[in-house]
MARVODREN-775290 format. One record per residue (C-alpha): residue number from 1; residue in three letters; x, y, z. Coordinates in steps of 0.2 Angstrom, whole numbers, plus 2048, in hexadecimal, padded with zeros to 3 digits. Layout:
 pos code east north  up
 NUM  ALA    X     Y   Z
...
// end
This chain:
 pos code east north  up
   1  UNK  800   800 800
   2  UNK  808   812 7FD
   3  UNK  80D   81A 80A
   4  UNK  809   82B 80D
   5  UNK  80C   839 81C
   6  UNK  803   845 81E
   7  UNK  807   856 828
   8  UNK  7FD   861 834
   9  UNK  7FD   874 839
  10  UNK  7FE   87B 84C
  11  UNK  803   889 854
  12  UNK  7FC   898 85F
  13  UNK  802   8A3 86C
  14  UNK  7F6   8AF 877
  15  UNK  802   8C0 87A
  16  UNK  805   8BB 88D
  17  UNK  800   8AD 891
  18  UNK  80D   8A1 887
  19  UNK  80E   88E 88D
  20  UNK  80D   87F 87F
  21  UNK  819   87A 871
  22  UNK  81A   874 85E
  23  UNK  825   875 850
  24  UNK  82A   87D 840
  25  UNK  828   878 82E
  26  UNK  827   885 820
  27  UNK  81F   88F 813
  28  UNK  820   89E 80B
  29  UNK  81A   8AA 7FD
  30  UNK  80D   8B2 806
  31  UNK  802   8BB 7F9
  32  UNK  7F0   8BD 803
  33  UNK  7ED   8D0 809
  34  UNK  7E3   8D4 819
  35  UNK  7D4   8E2 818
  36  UNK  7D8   8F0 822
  37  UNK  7C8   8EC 82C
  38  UNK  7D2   8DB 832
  39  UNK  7E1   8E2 836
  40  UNK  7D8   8EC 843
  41  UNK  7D1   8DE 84B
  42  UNK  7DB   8D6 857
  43  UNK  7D9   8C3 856
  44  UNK  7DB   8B9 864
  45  UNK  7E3   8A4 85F
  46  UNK  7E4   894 867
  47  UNK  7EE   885 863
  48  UNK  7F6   876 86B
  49  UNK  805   86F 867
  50  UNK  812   862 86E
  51  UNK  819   866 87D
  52  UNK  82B   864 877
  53  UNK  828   872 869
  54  UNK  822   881 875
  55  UNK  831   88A 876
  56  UNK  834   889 865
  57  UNK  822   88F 860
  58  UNK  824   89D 86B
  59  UNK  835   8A3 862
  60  UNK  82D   8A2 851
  61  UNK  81D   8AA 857
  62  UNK  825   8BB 85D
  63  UNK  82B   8BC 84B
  64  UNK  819   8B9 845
  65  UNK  810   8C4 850
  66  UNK  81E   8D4 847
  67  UNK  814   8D1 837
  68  UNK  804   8CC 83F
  69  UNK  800   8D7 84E
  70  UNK  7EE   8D4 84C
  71  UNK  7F1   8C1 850
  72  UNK  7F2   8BB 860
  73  UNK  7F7   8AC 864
  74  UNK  7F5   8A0 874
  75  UNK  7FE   88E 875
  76  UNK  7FC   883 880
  77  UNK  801   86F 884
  78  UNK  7FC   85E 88B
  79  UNK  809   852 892
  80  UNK  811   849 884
  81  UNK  80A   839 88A
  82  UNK  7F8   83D 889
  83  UNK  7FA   84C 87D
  84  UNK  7EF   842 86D
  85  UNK  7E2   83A 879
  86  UNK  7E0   84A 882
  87  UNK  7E0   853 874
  88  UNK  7D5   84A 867
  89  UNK  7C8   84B 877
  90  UNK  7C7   85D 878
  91  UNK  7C6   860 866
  92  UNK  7B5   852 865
  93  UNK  7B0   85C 875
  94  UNK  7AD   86C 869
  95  UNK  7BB   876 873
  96  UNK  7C1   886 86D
  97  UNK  7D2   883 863
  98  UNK  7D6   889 853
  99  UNK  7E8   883 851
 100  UNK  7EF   871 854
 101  UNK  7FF   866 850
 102  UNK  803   856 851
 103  UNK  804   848 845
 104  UNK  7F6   848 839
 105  UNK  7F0   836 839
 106  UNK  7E9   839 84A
 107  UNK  7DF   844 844
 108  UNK  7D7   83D 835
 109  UNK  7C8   833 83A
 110  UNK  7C3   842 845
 111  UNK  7BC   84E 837
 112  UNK  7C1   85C 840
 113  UNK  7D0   861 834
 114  UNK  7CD   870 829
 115  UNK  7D3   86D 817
 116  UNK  7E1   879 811
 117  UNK  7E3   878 800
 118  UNK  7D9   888 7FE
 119  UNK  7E1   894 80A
 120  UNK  7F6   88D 7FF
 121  UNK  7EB   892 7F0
 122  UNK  7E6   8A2 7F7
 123  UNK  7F6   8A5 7FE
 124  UNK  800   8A1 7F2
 125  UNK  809   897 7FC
 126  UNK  81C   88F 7F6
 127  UNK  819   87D 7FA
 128  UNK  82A   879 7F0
 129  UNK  836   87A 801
 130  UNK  829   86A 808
 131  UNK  833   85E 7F9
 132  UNK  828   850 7F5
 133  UNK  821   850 807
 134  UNK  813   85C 801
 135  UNK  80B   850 7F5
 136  UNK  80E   840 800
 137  UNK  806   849 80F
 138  UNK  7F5   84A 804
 139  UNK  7E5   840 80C
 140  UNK  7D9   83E 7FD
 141  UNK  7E4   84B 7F4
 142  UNK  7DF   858 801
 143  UNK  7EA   861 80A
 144  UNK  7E7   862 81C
 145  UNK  7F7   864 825
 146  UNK  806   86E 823
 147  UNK  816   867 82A
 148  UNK  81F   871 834
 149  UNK  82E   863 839
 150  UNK  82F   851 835
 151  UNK  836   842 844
 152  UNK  845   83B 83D
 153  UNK  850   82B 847
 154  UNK  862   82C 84B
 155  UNK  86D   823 858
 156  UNK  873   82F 865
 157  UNK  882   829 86E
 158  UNK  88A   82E 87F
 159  UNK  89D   832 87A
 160  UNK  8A4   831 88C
 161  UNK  89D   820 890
 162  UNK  8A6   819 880
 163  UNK  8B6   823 884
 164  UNK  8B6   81C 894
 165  UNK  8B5   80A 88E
 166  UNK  8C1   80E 883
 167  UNK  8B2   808 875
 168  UNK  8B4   810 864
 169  UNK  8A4   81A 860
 170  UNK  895   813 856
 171  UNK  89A   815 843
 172  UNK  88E   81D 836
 173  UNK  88B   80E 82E
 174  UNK  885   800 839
 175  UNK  87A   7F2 835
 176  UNK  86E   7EA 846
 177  UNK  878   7E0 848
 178  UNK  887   7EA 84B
 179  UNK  87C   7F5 856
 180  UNK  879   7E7 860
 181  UNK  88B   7DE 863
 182  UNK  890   7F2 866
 183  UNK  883   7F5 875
 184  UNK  88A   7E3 87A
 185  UNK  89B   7E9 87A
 186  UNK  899   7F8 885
 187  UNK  88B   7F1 892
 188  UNK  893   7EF 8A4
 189  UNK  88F   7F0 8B4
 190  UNK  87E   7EB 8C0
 191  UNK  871   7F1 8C8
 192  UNK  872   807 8C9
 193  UNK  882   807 8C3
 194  UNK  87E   7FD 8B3
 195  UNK  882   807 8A3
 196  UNK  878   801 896
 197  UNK  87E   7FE 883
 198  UNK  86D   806 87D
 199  UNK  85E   80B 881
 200  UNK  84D   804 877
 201  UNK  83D   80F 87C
 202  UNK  82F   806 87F
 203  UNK  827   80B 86F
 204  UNK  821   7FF 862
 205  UNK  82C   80A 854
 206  UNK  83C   805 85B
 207  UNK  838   7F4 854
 208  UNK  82F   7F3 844
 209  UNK  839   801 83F
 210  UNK  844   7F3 838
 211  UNK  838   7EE 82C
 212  UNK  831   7FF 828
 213  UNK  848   802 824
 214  UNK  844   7F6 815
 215  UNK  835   7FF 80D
 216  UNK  827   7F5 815
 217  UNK  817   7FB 81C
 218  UNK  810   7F5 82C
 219  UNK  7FF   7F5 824
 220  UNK  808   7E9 816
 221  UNK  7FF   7D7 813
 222  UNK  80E   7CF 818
 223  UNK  816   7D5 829
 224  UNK  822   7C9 82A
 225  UNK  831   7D5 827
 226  UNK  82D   7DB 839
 227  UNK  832   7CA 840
 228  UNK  844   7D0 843
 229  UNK  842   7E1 849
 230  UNK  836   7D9 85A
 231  UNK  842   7C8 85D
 232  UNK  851   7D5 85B
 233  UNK  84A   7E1 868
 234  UNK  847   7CF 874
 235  UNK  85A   7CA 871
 236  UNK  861   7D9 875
 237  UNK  856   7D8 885
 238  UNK  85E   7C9 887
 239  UNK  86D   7CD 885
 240  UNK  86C   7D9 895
 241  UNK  871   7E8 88A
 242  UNK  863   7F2 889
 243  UNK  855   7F4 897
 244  UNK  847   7E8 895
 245  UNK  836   7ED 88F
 246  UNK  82D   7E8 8A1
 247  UNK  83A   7F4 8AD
 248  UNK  837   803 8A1
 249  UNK  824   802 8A3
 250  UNK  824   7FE 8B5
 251  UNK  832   80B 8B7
 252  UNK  82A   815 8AA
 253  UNK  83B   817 8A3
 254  UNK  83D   825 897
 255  UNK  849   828 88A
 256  UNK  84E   83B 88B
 257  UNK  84F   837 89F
 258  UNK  85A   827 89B
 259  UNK  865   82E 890
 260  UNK  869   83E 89B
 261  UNK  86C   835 8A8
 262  UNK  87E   82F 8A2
 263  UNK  87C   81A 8A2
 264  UNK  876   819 892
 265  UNK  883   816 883
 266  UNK  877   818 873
 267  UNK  864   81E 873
 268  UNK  85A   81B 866
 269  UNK  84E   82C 862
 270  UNK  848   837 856
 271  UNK  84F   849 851
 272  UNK  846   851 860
 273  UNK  852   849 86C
 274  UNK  85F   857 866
 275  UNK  854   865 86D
 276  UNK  851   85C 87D
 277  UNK  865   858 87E
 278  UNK  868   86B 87B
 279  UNK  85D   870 887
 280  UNK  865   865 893
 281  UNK  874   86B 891
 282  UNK  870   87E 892
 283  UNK  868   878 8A2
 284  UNK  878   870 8A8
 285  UNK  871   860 8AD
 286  UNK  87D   854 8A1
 287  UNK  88E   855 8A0
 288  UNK  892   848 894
 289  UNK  898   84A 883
 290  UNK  88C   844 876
 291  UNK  88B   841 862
 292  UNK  87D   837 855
 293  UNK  880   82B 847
 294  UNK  872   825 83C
 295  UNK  867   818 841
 296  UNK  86F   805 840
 297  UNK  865   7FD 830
 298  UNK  861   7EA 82A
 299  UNK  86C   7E3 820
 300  UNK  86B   7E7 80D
 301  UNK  863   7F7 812
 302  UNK  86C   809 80F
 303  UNK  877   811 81E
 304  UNK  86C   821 825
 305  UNK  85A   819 822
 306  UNK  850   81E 82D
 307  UNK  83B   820 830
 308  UNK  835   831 82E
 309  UNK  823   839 836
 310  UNK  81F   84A 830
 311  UNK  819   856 83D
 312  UNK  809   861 83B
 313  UNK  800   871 83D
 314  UNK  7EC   86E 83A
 315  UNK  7DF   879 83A
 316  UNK  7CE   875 844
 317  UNK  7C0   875 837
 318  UNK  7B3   87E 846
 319  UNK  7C1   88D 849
 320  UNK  7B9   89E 847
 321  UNK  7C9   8A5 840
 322  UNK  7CE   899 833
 323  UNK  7D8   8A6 829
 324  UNK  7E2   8AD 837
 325  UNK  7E6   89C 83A
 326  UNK  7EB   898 82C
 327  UNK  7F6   8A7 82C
 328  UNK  801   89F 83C
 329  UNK  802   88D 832
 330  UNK  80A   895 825
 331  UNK  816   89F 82E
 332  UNK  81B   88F 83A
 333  UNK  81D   884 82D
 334  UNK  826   88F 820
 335  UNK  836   898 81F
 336  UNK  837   8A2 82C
 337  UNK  82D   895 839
 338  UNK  83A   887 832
 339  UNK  848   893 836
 340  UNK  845   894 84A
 341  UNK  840   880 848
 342  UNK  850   87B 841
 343  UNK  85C   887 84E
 344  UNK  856   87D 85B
 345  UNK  85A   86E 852
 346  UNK  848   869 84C
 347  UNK  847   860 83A
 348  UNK  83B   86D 830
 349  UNK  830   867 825
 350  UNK  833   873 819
 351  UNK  847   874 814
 352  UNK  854   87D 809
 353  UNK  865   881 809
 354  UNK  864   88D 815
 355  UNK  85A   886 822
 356  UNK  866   874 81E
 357  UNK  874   881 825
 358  UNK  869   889 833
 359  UNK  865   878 839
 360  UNK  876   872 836
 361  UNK  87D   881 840
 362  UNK  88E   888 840
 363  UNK  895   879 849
 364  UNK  896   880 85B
 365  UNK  886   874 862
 366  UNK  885   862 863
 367  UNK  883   856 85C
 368  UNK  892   85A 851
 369  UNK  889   84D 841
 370  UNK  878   855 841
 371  UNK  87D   856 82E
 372  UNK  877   843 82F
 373  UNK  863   849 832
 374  UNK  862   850 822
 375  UNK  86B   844 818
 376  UNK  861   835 81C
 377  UNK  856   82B 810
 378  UNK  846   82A 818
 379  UNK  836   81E 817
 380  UNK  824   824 820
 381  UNK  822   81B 831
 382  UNK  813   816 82C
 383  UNK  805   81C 81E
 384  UNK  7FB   82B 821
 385  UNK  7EB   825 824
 386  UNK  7DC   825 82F
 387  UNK  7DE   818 83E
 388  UNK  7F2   812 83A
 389  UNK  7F8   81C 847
 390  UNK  7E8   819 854
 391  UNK  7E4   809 84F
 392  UNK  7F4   7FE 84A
 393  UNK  804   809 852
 394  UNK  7FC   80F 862
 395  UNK  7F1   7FD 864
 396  UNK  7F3   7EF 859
 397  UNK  806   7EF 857
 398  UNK  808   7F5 86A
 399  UNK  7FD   7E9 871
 400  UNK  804   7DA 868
 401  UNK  816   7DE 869
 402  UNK  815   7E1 87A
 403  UNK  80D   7CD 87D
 404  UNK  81E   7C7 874
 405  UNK  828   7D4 87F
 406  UNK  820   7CD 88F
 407  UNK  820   7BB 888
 408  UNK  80F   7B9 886
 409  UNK  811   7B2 874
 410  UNK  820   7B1 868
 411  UNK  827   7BC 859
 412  UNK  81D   7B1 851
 413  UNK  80D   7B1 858
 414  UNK  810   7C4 859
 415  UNK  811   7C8 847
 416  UNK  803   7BC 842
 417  UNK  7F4   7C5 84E
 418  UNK  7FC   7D5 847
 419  UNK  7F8   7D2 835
 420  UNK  7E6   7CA 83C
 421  UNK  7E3   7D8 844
 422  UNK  7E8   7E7 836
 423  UNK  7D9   7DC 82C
 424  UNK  7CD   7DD 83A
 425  UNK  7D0   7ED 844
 426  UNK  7D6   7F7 835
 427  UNK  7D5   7F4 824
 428  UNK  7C2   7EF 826
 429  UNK  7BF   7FF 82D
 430  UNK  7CA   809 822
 431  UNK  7D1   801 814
 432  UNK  7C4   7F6 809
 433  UNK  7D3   7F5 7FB
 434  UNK  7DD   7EC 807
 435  UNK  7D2   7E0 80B
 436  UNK  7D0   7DF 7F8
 437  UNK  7E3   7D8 7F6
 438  UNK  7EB   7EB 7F2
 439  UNK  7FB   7EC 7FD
// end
């Protein structure tokens, strides 16, 4: 089945009362004029975004509100944990929001998106810095979605701890398996003193990604690519060189946390882990020395593969100012939004040379091979469409990965009630030509 992402817009900031986050993506060629009646009227925003983006939207929005004084603008947040549940119930509860971000697949089935192909007509929008993302972030060829930043994977790695093992760093270039005999290698210690080779977050991603390396989907009739990926996670388990699935949930292990803490040699995260490693610093609570190297890939499969999950500013189809709106999604996910997103070491949705070097940076902040982020060959996590995410990532892959993890049933086993259950729970609500043989 193709794949296909799709993007969403969020963003709003109330002068004063400032608390929330989201990211940057771009547009630009702003053609659309505002009556001298609106420009006297002061309109007043609200949009949710990812907690791990608020400082970032506040940046960009100072600049916007210079050329938009009339728009006000107030983000807020909801703890990263609960921030779709919480959010999907407050928008079918009606409440007043006119911006949101997130990824955009959570958001399908709700029928609350506006669609914006209208307002980039109307705007005149430049849509070219977005690449190819544009057209594969499309639902039905609607645009509903603008990405301000995509999630790319990387392996960050803790420099002192392989100093200090005398360990040579992880090489740009590693297949799983090398991943795995490296972690191995520089494991040591028991109980609080144990530095781990690498930490595995709990999250179904860090196994099927694997498969998704290859070019497979994990809506695909035949899931057996994602066999490895889950036994490979168990046997490093195993092994003792990463943390087990059951003492990360019981001790709600976290990866950002982990990391930090100094005991873990390699973490395996997305792009927005170099914000979080930045801020840390700035805050002085690590001291270590730290770099990335792409992802560890299958055999066969390119060096710097990596999944990629566009991130989105949307507009809520019952907002009362749907232009205004509009107005702060292009300004956050175009040139001058993508600008303050890639500074703070945010992958932008849209890119060009200058934004490469912006987000590239002068060389001064870690991690020293950022350049690796925006050299990668990407393939979508998973296909933009209504209940993938809600259904088979957050549920259906979850669930059942989690009974292998536990010992509840084998690799095996796992994989077979996964493709049982993408017929039953998904594609016979949502994808008839599946069921129909189409892949």
């Amino acid at each position: 089945m193709k794949k296909s992402l799709k993007l969403g817009v969020t963003g709003t900031l109330l002068m004063g009362l400032l608390a929330g986050c989201g990211s940057a993506g771009t547009t630009t060629g702003d053609k659309s004029t505002t009556s001298p009646e609106a420009k006297a009227t002061q309109v007043n925003l609200k949009a949710t975004v990812l907690p791990d983006d608020l400082e970032t939207f506040k940046a960009a929005y100072a600049e916007f509100s210079k050329e938009n004084p009339n728009i006000g603008v107030q983000f807020e947040t909801i703890p990263q944990a609960q921030y779709y549940e919480k959010l999907r119930m407050q928008l079918s509860s009606g409440e007043n929001m006119d911006l949101f971000g997130g990824t955009m697949d959570v958001f399908l089935d709700t029928g609350i998106l506006e669609p914006l192909d209208d307002y980039v007509k109307k705007a005149n929008v430049d849509v070219s810095g977005f690449g190819p993302l544009y057209d594969a972030l499309k639902v039905n060829d609607k645009v509903y979605g603008l990405p301000y930043r995509k999630s790319n994977w990387m392996l960050f790695y803790n420099k002192t701890l392989f100093d200090q093992a005398g360990v040579a760093y992880p090489k740009a270039d590693m297949t799983w398996n090398d991943f795995r005999d490296l972690a191995k290698k520089i494991t040591k210690g028991e109980g609080t003193n144990k530095v781990y080779g690498a930490f595995v977050h709990p999250w179904a991603q860090t196994w099927y990604m694997q498969g998704v390396q290859t070019g497979a989907s994990i809506i695909d009739k035949d899931l057996s690519v994602f066999k490895k990926g889950l036994q490979f996670r168990m046997d490093m388990e195993k092994d003792g060189s990463i943390m087990g699935w059951a003492e990360q949930i019981t001790t709600s292990a976290h990866y950002n946390a982990a990391f930090q803490k100094g005991n873990i040699a390699m973490n395996l995260i997305g792009d927005w882990h170099v914000a979080q490693l930045r801020q840390a610093e700035t805050e002085k609570k690590i001291s270590f020395d730290w770099d990335v190297v792409p992802v560890p890939h299958p055999d066969g499969v390119a060096a710097n593969t990596s999944l990629a999950t566009p991130v989105s500013l949307m507009v809520n189809k019952n907002s009362k100012h749907k232009e205004e709106a509009f107005k702060v999604v292009q300004f956050m996910t175009g040139v001058k939004g993508a600008k303050q997103f890639a500074a703070k070491g945010f992958l932008t949705g849209y890119i060009n040379d200058d934004i490469r070097k912006t987000y590239i940076g002068d060389g001064s902040l870690k991690p020293k091979n950022i350049h690796y982020f925006v050299e990668q060959k990407e393939y979508p996590e998973y296909p933009l469409l209504p209940g993938v995410k809600n259904i088979l990532v957050n549920s259906v892959y979850k669930q059942e990965g989690e009974m292998a993890l536990t010992g509840a049933q084998t690799v095996d086993q796992a994989i077979q009630k996964i493709g049982q259950r993408v017929a039953s729970e998904w594609a016979d609500k949502y994808a008839k030509d599946y069921k129909a043989g189409k892949k």
